[in-house]
Biopython code that builds the backbone (N, CA, C, O; Angstrom):
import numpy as np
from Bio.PDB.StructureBuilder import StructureBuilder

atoms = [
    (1, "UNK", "N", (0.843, -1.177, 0.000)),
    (1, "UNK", "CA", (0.000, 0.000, 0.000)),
    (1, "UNK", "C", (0.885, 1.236, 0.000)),
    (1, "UNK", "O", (1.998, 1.304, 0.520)),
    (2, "UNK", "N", (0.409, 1.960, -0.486)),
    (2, "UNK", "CA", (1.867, 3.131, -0.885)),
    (2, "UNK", "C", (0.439, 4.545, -1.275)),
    (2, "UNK", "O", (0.176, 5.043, -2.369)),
    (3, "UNK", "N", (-0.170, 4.814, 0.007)),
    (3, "UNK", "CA", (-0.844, 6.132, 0.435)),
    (3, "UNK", "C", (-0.275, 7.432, -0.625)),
    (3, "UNK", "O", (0.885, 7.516, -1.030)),
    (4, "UNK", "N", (-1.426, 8.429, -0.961)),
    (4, "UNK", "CA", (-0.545, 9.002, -1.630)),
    (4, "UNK", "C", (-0.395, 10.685, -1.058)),
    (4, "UNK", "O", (-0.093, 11.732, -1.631)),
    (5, "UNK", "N", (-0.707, 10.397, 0.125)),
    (5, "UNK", "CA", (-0.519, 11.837, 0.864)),
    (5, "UNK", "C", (0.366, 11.717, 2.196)),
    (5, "UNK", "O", (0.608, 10.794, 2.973)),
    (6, "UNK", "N", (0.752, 13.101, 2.107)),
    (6, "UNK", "CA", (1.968, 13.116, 3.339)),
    (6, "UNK", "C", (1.584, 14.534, 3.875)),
    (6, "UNK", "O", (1.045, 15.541, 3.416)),
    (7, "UNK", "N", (2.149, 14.108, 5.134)),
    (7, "UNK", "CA", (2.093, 15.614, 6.181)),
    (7, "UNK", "C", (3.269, 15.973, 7.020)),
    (7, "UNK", "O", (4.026, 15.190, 7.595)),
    (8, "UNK", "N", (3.298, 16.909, 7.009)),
    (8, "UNK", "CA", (4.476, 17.726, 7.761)),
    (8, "UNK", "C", (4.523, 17.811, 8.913)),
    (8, "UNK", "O", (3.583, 17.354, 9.563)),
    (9, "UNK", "N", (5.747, 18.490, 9.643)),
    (9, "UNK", "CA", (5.784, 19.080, 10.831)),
    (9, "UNK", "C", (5.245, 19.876, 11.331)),
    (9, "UNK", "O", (5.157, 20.876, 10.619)),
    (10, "UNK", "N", (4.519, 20.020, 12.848)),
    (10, "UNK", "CA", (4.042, 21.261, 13.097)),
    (10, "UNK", "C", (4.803, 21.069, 14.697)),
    (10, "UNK", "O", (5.044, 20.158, 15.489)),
    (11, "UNK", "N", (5.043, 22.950, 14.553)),
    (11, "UNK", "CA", (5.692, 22.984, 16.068)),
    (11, "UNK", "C", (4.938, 23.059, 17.465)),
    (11, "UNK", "O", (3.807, 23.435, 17.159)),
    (12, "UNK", "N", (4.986, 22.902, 18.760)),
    (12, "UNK", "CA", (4.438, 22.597, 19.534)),
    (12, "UNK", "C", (5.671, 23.478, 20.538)),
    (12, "UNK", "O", (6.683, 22.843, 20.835)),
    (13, "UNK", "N", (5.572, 24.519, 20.889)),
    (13, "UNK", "CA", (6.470, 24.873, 21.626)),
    (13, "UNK", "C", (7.854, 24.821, 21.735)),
    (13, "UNK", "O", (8.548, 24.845, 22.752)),
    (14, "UNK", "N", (8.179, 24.746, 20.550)),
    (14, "UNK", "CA", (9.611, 24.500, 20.608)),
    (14, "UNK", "C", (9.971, 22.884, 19.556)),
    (14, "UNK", "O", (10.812, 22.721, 18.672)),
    (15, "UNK", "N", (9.020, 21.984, 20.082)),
    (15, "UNK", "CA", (8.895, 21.234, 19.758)),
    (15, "UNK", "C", (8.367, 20.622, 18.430)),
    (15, "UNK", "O", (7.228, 21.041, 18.223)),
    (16, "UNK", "N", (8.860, 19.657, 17.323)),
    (16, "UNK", "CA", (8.613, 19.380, 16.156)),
    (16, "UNK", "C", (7.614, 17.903, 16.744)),
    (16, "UNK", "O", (7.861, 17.200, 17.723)),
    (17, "UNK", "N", (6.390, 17.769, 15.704)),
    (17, "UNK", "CA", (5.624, 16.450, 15.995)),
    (17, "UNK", "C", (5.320, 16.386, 14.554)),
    (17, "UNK", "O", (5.312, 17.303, 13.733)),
    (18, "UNK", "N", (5.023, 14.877, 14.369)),
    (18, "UNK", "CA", (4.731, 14.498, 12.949)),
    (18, "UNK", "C", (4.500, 13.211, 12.719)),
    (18, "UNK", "O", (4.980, 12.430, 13.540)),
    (19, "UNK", "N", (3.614, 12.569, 11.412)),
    (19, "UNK", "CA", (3.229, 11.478, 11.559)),
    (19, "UNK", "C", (4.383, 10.994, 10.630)),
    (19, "UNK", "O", (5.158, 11.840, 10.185)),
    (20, "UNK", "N", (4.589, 9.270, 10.215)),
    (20, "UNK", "CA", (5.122, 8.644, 9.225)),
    (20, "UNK", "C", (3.679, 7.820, 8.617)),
    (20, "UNK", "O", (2.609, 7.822, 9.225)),
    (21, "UNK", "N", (3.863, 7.288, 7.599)),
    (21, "UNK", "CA", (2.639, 6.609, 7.151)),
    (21, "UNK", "C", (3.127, 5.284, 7.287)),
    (21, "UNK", "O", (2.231, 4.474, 7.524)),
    (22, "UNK", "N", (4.552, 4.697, 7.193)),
    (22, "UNK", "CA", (4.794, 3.698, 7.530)),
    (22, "UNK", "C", (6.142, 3.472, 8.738)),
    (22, "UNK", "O", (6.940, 4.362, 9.032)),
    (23, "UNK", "N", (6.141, 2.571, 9.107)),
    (23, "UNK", "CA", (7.411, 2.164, 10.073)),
    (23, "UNK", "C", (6.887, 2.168, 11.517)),
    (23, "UNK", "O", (5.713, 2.428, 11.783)),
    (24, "UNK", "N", (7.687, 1.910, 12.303)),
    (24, "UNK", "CA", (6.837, 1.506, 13.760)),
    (24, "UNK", "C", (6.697, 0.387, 13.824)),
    (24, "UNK", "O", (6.711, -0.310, 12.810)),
    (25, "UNK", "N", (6.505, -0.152, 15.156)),
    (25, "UNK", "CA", (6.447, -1.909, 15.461)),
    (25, "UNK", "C", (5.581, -2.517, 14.244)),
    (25, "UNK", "O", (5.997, -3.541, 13.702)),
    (26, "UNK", "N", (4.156, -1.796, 13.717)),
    (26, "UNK", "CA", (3.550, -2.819, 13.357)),
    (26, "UNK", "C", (3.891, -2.265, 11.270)),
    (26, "UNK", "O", (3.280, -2.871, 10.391)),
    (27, "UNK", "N", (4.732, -1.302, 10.973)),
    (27, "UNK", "CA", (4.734, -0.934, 9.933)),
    (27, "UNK", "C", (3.623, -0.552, 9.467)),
    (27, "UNK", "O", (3.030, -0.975, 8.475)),
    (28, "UNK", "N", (3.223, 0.563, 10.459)),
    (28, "UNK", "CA", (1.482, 0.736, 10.227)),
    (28, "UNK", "C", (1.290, 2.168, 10.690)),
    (28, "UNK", "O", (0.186, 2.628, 10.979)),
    (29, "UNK", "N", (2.627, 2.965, 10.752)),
    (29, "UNK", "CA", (2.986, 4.326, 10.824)),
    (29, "UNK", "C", (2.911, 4.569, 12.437)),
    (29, "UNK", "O", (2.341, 3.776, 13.186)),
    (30, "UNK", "N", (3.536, 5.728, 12.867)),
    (30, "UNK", "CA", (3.883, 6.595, 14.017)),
    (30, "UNK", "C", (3.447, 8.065, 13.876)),
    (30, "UNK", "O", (3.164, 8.774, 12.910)),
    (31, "UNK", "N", (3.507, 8.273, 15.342)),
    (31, "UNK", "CA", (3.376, 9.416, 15.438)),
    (31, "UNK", "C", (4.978, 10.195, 16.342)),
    (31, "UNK", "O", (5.510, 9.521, 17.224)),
    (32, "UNK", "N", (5.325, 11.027, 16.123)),
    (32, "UNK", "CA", (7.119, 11.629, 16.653)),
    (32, "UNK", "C", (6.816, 12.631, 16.906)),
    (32, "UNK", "O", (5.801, 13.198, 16.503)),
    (33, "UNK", "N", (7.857, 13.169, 17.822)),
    (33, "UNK", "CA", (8.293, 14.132, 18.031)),
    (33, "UNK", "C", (9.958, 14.116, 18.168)),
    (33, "UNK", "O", (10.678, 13.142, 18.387)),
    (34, "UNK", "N", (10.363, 15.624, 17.951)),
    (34, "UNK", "CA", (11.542, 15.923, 17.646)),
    (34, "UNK", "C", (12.318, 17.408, 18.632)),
    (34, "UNK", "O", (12.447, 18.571, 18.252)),
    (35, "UNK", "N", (12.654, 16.873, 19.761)),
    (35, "UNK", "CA", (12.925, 17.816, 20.507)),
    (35, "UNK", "C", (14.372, 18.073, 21.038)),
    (35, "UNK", "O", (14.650, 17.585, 22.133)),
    (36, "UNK", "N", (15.313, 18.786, 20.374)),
    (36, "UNK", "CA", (16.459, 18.930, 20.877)),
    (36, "UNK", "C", (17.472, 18.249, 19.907)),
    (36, "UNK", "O", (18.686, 18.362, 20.079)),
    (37, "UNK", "N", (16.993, 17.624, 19.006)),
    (37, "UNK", "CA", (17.474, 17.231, 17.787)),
    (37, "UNK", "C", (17.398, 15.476, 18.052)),
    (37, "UNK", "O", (17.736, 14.585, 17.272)),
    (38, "UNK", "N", (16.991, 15.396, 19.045)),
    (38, "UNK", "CA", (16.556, 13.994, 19.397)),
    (38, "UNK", "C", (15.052, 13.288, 18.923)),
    (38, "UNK", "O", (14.054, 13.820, 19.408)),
    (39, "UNK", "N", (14.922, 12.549, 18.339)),
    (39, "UNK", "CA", (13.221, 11.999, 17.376)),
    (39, "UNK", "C", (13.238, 11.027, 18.759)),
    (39, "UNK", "O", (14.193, 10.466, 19.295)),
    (40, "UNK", "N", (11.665, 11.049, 19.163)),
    (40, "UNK", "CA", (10.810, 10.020, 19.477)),
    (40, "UNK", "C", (9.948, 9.308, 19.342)),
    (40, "UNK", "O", (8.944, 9.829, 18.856)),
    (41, "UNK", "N", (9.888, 8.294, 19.568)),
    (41, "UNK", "CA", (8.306, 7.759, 18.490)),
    (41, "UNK", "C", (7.376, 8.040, 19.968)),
    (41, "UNK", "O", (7.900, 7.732, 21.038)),
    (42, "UNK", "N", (6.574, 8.383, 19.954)),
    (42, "UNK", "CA", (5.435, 8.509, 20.190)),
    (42, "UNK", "C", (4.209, 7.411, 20.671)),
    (42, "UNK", "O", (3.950, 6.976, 21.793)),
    (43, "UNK", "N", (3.589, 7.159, 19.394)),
    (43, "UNK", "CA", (2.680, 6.365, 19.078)),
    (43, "UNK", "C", (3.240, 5.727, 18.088)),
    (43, "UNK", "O", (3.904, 6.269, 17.204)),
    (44, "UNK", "N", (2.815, 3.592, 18.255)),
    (44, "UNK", "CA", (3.352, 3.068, 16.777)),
    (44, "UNK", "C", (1.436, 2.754, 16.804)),
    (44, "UNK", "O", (0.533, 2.518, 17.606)),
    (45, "UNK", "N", (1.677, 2.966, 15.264)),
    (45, "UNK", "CA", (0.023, 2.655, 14.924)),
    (45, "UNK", "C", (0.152, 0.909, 14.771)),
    (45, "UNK", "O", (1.193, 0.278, 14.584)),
    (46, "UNK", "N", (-1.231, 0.366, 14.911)),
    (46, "UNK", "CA", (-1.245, -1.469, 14.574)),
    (46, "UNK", "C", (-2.356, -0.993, 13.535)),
    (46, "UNK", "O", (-2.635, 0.162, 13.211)),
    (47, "UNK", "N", (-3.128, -2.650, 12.934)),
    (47, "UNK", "CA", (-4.297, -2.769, 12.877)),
    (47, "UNK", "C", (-5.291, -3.064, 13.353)),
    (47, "UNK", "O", (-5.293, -3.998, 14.154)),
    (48, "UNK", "N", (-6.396, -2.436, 13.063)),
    (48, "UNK", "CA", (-7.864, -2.570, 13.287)),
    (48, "UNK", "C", (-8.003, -1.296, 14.538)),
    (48, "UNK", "O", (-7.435, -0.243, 14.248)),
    (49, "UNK", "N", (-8.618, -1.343, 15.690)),
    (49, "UNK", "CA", (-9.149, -0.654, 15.998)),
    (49, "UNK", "C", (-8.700, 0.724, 16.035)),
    (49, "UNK", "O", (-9.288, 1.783, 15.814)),
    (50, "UNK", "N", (-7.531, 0.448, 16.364)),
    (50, "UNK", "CA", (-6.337, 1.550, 16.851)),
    (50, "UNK", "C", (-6.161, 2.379, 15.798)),
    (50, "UNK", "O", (-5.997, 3.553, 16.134)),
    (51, "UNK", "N", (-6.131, 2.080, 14.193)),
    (51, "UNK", "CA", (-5.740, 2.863, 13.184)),
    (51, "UNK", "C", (-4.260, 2.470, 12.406)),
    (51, "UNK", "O", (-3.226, 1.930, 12.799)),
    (52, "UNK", "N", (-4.629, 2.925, 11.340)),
    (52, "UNK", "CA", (-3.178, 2.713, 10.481)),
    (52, "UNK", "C", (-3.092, 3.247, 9.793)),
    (52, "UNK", "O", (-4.079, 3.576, 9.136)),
    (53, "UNK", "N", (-1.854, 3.677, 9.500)),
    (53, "UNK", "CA", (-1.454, 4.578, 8.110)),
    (53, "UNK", "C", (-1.775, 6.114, 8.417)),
    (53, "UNK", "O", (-2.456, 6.594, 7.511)),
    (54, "UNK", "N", (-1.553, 6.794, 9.184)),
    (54, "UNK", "CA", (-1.763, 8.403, 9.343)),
    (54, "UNK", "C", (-1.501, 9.003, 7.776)),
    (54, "UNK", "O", (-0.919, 8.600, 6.768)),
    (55, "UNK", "N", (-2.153, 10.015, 8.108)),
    (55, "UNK", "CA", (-1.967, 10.873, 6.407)),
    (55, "UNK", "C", (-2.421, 12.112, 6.216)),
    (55, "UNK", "O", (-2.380, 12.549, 5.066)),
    (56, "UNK", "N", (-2.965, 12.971, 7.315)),
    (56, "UNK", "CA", (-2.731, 14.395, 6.969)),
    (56, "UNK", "C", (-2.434, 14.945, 8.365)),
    (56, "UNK", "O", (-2.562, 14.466, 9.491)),
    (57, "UNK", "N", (-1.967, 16.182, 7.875)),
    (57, "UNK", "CA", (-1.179, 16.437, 8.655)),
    (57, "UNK", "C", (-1.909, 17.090, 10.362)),
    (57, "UNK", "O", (-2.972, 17.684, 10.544)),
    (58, "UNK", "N", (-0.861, 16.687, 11.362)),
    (58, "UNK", "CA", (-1.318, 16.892, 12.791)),
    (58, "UNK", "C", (-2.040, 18.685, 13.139)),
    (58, "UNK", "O", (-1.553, 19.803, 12.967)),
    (59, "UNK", "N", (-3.285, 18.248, 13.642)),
    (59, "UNK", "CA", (-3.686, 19.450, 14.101)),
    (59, "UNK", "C", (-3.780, 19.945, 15.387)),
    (59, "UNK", "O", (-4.459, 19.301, 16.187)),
    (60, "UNK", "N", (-3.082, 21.245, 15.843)),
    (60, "UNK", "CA", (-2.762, 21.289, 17.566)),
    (60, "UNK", "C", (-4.252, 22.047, 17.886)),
    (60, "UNK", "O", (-4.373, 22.978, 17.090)),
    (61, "UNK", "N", (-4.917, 21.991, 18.403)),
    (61, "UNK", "CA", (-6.146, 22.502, 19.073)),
    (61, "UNK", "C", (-6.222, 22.513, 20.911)),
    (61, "UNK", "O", (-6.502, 21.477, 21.514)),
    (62, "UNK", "N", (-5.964, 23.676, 21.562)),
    (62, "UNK", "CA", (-5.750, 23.590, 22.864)),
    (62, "UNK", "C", (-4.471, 22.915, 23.405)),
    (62, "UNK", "O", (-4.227, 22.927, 24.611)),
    (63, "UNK", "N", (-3.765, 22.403, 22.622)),
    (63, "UNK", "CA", (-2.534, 21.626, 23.223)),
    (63, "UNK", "C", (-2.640, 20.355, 23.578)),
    (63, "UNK", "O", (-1.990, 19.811, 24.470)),
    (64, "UNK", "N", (-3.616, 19.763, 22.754)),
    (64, "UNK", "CA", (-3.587, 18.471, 21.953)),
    (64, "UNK", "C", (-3.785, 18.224, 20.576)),
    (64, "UNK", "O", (-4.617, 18.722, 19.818)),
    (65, "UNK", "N", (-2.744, 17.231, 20.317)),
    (65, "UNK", "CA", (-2.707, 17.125, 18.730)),
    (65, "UNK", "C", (-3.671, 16.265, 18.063)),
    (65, "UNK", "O", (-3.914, 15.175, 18.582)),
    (66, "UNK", "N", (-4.265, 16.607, 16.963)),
    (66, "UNK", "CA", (-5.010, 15.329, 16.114)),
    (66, "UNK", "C", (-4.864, 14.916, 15.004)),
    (66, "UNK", "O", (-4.393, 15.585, 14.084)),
    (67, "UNK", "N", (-5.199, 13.896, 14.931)),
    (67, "UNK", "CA", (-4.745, 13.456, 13.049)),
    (67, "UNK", "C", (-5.808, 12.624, 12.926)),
    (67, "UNK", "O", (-6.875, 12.609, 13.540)),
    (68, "UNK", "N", (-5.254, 11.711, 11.778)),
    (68, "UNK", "CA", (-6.649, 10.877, 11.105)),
    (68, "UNK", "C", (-5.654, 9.531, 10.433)),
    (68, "UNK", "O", (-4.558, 9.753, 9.917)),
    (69, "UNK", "N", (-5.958, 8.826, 10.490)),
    (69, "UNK", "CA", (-5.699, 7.600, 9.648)),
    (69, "UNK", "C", (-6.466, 7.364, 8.688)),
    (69, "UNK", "O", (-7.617, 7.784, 8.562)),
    (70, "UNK", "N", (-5.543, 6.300, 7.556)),
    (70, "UNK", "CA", (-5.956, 5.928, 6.261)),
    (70, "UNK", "C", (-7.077, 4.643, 6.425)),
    (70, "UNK", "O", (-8.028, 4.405, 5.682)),
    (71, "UNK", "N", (-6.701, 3.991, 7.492)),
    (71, "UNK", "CA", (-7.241, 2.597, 7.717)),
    (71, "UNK", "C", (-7.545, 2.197, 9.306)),
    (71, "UNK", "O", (-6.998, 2.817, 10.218)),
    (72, "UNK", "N", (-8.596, 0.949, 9.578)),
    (72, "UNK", "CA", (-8.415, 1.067, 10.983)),
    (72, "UNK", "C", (-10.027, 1.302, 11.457)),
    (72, "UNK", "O", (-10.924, 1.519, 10.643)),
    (73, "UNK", "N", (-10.168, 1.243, 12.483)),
    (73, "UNK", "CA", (-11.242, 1.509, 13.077)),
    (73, "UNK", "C", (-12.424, 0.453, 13.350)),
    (73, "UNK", "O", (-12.029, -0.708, 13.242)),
    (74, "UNK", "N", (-13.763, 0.586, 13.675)),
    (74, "UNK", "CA", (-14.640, 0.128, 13.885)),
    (74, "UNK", "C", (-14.706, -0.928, 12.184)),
    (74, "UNK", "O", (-14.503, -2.126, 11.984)),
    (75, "UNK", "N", (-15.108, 0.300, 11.172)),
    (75, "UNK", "CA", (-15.236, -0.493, 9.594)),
    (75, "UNK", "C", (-14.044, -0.552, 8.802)),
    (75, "UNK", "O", (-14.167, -0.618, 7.579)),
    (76, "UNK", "N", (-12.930, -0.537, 9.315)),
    (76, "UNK", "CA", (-11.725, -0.345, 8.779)),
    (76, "UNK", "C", (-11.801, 0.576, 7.418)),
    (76, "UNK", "O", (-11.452, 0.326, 6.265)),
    (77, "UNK", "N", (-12.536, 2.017, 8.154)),
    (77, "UNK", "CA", (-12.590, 3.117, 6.958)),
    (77, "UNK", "C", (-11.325, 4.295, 7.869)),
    (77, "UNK", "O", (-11.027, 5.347, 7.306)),
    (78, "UNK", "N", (-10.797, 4.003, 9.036)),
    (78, "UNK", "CA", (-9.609, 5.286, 9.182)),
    (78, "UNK", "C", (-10.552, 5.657, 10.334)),
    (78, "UNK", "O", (-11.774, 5.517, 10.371)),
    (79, "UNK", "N", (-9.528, 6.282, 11.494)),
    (79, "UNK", "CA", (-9.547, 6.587, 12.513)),
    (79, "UNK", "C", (-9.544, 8.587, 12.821)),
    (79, "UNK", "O", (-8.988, 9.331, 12.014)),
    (80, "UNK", "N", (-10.077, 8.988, 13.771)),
    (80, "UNK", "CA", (-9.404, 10.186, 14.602)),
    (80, "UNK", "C", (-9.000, 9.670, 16.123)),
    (80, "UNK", "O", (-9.472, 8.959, 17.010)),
    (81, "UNK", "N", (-7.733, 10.542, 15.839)),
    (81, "UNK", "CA", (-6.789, 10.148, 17.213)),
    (81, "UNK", "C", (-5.985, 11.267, 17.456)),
    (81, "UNK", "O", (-5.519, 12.034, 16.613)),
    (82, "UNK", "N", (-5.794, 11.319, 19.273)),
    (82, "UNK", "CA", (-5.234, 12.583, 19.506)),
    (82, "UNK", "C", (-4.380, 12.320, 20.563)),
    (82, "UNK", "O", (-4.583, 11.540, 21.493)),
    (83, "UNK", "N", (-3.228, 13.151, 20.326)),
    (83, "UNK", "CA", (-1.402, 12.817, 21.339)),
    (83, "UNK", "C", (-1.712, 14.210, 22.269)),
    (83, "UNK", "O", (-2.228, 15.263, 21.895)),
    (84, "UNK", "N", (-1.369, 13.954, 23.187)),
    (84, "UNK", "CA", (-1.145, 14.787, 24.099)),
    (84, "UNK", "C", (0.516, 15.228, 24.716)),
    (84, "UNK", "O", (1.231, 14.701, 25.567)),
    (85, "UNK", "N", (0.666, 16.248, 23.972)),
    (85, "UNK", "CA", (2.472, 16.822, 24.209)),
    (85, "UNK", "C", (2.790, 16.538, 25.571)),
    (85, "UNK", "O", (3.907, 16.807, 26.013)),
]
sb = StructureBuilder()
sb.init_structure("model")
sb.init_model(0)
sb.init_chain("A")
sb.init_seg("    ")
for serial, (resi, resn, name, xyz) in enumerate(atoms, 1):
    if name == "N":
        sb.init_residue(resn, " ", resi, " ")
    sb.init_atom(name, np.array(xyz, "f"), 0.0, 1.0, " ", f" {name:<3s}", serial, name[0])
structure = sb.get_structure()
């Protein structure tokens, strides 16, 4: 599966966060952050309920982030999910 959208970085105080669409334990994308020149993974996405494949880009609202997955969920039509910095 080779998604055909990607999303960027957004800063968070200093701080860089961002999804991958693939890689992570289940090769089913992450969520990172990048603070001090050091990357963390975050969140590794699996399948089914949890979500897979993130694909646009993270939105900060109050000082939690949200995104959306490609796949995943209840009907395996893609998820909303939100990281807390």
């Amino acid at each position: 599966m080779r998604p055909s959208r990607r999303a960027g970085l957004i800063d968070v105080r200093g701080e860089l966060y961002g999804t991958t669409v693939r890689g992570g334990a289940n090769d089913a994308g992450t969520v990172f952050k990048i603070a001090k020149g050091v990357e963390t993974v975050l969140h590794s996405f699996g399948i089914g309920k949890d979500g897979a494949y993130p694909q646009a880009a993270l939105l900060n609202v109050g000082g939690t982030l949200y995104g959306t997955t490609h796949l995943g969920g209840a009907y395996n039509k893609g998820t909303v999910f939100t990281i807390v910095p």
